[in-house]
N, C-alpha and C positions, 0 to 999 in steps of 0.2 A: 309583286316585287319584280320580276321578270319585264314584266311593261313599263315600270317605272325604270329599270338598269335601259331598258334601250332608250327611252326617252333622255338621258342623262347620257348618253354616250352621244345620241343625236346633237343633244346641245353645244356639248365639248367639243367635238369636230367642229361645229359651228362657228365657235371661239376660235380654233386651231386655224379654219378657212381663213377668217378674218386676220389675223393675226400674220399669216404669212402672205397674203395679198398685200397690206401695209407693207407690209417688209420689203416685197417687191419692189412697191411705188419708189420705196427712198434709194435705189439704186437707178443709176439711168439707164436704157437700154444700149443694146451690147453696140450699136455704134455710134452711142454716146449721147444722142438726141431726143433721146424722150419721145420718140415717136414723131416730134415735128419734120418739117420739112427742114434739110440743110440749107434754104437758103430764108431760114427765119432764126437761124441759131445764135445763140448768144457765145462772146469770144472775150474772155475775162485776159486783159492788158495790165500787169501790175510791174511797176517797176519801184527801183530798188530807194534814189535820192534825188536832191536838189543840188544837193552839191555839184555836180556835175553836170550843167544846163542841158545837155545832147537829149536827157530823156524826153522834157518840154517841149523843145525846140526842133528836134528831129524825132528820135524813136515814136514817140506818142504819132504824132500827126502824120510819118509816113506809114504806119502799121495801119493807121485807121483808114489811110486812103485806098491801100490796095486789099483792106479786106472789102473795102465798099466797090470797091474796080468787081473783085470776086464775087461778093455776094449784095445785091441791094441790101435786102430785107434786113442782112445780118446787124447781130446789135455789136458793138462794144465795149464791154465793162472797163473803163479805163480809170484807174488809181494809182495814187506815188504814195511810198511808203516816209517816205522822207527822212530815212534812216533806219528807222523804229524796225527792228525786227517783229516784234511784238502786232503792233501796227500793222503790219503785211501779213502776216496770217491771220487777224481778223478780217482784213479786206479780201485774203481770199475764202474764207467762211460765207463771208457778206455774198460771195459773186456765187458760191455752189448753192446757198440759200437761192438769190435770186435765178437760178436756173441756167448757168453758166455750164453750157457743154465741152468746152474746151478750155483749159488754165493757161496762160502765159504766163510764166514769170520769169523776171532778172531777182535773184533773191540779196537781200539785205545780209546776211546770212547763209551762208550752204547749207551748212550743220542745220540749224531750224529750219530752213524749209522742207527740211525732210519727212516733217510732218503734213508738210503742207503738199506736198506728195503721194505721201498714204492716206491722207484722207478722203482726197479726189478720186486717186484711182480706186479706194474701196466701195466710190458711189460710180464708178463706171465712168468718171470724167478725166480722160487722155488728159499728162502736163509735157507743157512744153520748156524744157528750161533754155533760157534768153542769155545771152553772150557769158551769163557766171553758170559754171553749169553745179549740178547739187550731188557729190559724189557717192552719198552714205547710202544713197537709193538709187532704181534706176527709175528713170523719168520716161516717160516717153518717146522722146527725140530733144538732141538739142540743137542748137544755131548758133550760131557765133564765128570769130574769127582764132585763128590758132595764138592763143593766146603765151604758149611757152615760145613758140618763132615769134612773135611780138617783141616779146623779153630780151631774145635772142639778137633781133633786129636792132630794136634801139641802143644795146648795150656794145654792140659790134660797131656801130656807125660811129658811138661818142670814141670809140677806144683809135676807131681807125685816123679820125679827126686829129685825136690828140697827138698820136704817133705820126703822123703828115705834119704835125706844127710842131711837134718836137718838145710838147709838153713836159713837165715835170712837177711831180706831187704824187698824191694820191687820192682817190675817191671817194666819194659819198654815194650809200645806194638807199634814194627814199621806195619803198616799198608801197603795197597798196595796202587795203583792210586785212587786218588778220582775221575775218570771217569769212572773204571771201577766197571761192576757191579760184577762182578765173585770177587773183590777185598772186595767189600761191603761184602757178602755172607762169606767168609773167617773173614772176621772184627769183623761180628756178630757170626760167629762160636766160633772165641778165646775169644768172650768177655763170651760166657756161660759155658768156663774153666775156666779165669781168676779172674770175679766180684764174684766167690761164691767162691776160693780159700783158704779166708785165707790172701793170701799176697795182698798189696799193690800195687793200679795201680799210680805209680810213677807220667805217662806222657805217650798220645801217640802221634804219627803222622800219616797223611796219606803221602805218601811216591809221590811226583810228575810223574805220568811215570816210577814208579816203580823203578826211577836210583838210581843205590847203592850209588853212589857219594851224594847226597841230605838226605838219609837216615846216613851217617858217617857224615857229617856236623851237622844234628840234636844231633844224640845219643852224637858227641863231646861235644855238648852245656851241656845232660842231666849229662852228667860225674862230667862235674865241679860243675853241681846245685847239684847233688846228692853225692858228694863225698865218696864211701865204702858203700851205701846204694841200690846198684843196684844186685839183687842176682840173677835175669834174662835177658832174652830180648826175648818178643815172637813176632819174625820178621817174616813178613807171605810169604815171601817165598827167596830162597838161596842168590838174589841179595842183598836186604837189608838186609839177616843176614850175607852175609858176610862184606857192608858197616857197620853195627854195628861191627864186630869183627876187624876190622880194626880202628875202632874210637878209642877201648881199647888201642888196642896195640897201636896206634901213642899217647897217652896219657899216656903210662906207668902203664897202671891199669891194675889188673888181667882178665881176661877175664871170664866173668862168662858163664854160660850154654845161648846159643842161639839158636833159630829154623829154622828150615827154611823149601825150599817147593819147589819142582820139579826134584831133584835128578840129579844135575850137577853135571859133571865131579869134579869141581873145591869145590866147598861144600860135596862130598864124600870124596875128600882129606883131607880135613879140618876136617870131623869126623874121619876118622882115625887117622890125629895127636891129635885130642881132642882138636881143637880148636873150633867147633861147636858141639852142641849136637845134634840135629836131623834134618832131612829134612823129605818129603815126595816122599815116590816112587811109584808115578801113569803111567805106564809105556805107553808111546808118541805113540808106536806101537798099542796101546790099543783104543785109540780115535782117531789117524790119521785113521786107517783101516776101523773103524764102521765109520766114514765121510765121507770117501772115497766110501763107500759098498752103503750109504744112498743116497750123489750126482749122482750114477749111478743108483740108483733104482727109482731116479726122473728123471733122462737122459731118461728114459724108459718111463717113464709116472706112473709108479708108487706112490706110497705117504706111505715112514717108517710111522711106527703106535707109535713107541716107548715102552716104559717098565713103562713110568710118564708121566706128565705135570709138567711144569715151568712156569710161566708167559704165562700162558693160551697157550704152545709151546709143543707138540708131542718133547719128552726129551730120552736120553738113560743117566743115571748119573751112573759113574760107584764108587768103594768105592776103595781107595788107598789103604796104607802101608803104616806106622811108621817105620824110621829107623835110627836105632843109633848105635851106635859101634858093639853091644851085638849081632846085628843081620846084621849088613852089607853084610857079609857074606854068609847069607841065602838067601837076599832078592835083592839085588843091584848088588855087584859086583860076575866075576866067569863066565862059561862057561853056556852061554845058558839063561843068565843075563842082563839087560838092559848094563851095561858097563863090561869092558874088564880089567881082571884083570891088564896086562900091560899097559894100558894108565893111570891107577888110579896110580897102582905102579911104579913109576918111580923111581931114585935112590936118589930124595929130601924125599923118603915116602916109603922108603922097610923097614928099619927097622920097622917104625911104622904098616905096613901094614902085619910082620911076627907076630906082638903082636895080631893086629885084626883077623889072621886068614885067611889069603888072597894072601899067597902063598904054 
C-alpha cells in the first residue's frame, strides 16, 4: 500500500508538471516575444473603419513602412474593423492566436476594447492604444494627437471667423461616435469654444460610427427647424462636415462656415472651393511612426516612457494645425506636404486652387 501511495503521488505531480508547463506556454514571455528574436516579431495593426478613408490610405501603409525601416523581418497583422465593434475583437483574438507580440489598436469602441486589452495583457502581449484611446483600462501606452485642443482648436477658429464677419444665428455641433472616447475628448474640447462664445448652441448630435450619411440626415432635419438661423456648424471631423455641407446644398440653403478634422483629400478640396472653412492637419505620418517606433521598442522588451499620462496610460499627444484657406498653402497642401498639389488640384478645382495659391 505504501509503494502504491508513492507511485500515485509520483503520477499526480506528473499531471501537476504537465499542467503548469502548458499553462506557461499560453502566456508570452515577460518581453513579450516568445523567446524569438525582436526583429522576427509579429505587430498586430487593427484599426477602427472605412468610413474615414485616412486608415487605408495613410494610417495602414505608413505604420507598415516604418515598422519595416525598423525591423525587416517584422510581420504585420494588418485588419479594419469596419465598424463592427464585435469584428475587432475577433480580429484581435485572430492576431494573439496567430502570435502577435504587440497589439495596435484604434478601437471601434473604448468601452469594448477593454476587453481586448485584458486579454492581451493576461497573455503577456503589451497594447498600444491608436489615436481613440480606451479609458476603462490602462493600456500600455497611447499615441495620438490632443484630441480635447483639437475640439478646442476648431471650435475657436469657426467662432473667431464668425465674429470677424460679424455673423448672426446660432450653431450646430455635429459630434463624433458616441463610443468613441477620442470622440468624447474632441466634444468637450468644442463645447469650451462654443458655450462661452456668444452664439447660440442651436442643437447637437453625437454622429453614429462617425457616418457622414447619419450626420447629413440630422443637420437636414435642423435646416428645416432652424430656417436662416444657422450661422455655423462645428462638425468634429471632415466626414461629418462634409455630411453637414451636403445637407445644405441638397436643401438649397447657403452654406454657412463648417469644420472639420483630419485633413482629407476630399475636405481640402472643399476649402479651397469655400465650401468648408476648416479642418485639422495632424499629420498620419506623425502617429503612425512614433506607434510604430513604441510597438517595436515593446518587441524588444522595452517599455516607451512617454511625454504624459491619459487615463492613468504612458501617452505621447502630439498638438495639430488649424487650416483654412488663408493657410492651406503653408500647411497641407505643396511639395514635401502631407498631400500633393496634383491630387488636390484637379481640373473640377484649378481655378479655385490658383486663387488659394496652390499652383
Amino acid at each position: 500500500m505504501k509503494q502504491r501511495s508513492v507511485r500515485s503521488f509520483a503520477a499526480a505531480l506528473s499531471v501537476m508538471t504537465v499542467i503548469v508547463s502548458a499553462a506557461a506556454c499560453s502566456t508570452k514571455a515577460p518581453n513579450g516575444t516568445d523567446g524569438r528574436s525582436p526583429q522576427n516579431a509579429k505587430i498586430a495593426f487593427l484599426m477602427p473603419d472605412i468610413a474615414s478613408t485616412r486608415y487605408e490610405l495613410y494610417d495602414a501603409p505608413l505604420f507598415k513602412a516604418k515598422v519595416k525601416d525598423l525591423c525587416g523581418g517584422c510581420e504585420v497583422l494588418y485588419q479594419n474593423a469596419g465598424g463592427d465593434a464585435a469584428k475587432q475583437q475577433q480580429q484581435a483574438d485572430s492576431a494573439l492566436a496567430q502570435g502577435a507580440d504587440v497589439i495596435v489598436i484604434d478601437p471601434v469602441d473604448s468601452a469594448a476594447a477593454a476587453s481586448t486589452v485584458r486579454t492581451a495583457q493576461g497573455r503577456g502581449v503589451p497594447v498600444i492604444a491608436y489615436d481613440r484611446p480606451i479609458p476603462a483600462v490602462k493600456a500600455d501606452y497611447y499615441v495620438s494627437f490632443d484630441n480635447e485642443k483639437i475640439g478646442s482648436m476648431i471650435g475657436t477658429s469657426l467662432v473667431e471667423h464668425l465674429r470677424a464677419t460679424s455673423a448672426e444665428g446660432g450653431l450646430l455641433q455635429v459630434n463624433g461616435s458616441p463610443t468613441d472616447a477620442a470622440a468624447g475628448l474632441i466634444k468637450k474640447g468644442i463645447h469650451s469654444a462654443v458655450d462661452s462664445s456668444g452664439f447660440d448652441l442651436l442643437a447637437e448630435y453625437d454622429t453614429p460610427a462617425w457616418e457622414p450619411g447619419k450626420a447629413q440626415s440630422w443637420v437636414s432635419g435642423q435646416i428645416s427647424k432652424f430656417p436662416g438661423k444657422i450661422a455655423g456648424v462645428v462638425a468634429a471631423n471632415d466626414g461629418t462636415g462634409g455630411g453637414s455641407i451636403a445637407a445644405f446644398k441638397a436643401a438649397g440653403a447657403k452654406v454657412p462656415p463648417v469644420t472639420g478634422n483630419d485633413a482629407e483629400l476630399a475636405a481640402a478640396q472643399r476649402i479651397v472651393k469655400g465650401d468648408q472653412y476648416n479642418t485639422i492637419s495632424k499629420p498620419i505620418k506623425t502617429v503612425a511612426e512614433a506607434a510604430a517606433t513604441a510597438a517595436y521598442a515593446f518587441a524588444e522588451g522595452k517599455k516607451p516612457r512617454g511625454d504624459t499620462t491619459l487615463f492613468g496610460t504612458p501617452s505621447e499627444l502630439f498638438t495639430p494645425t488649424v487650416v483654412t484657406r488663408e493657410n492651406i498653402a503653408e500647411v497641407l497642401v505643396g511639395d514635401g506636404k502631407p498631400l500633393k498639389t496634383a491630387e488636390v488640384c484637379t481640373a473640377t478645382y484649378a481655378a479655385a486652387c490658383a486663387e488659394a495659391g496652390l499652383t
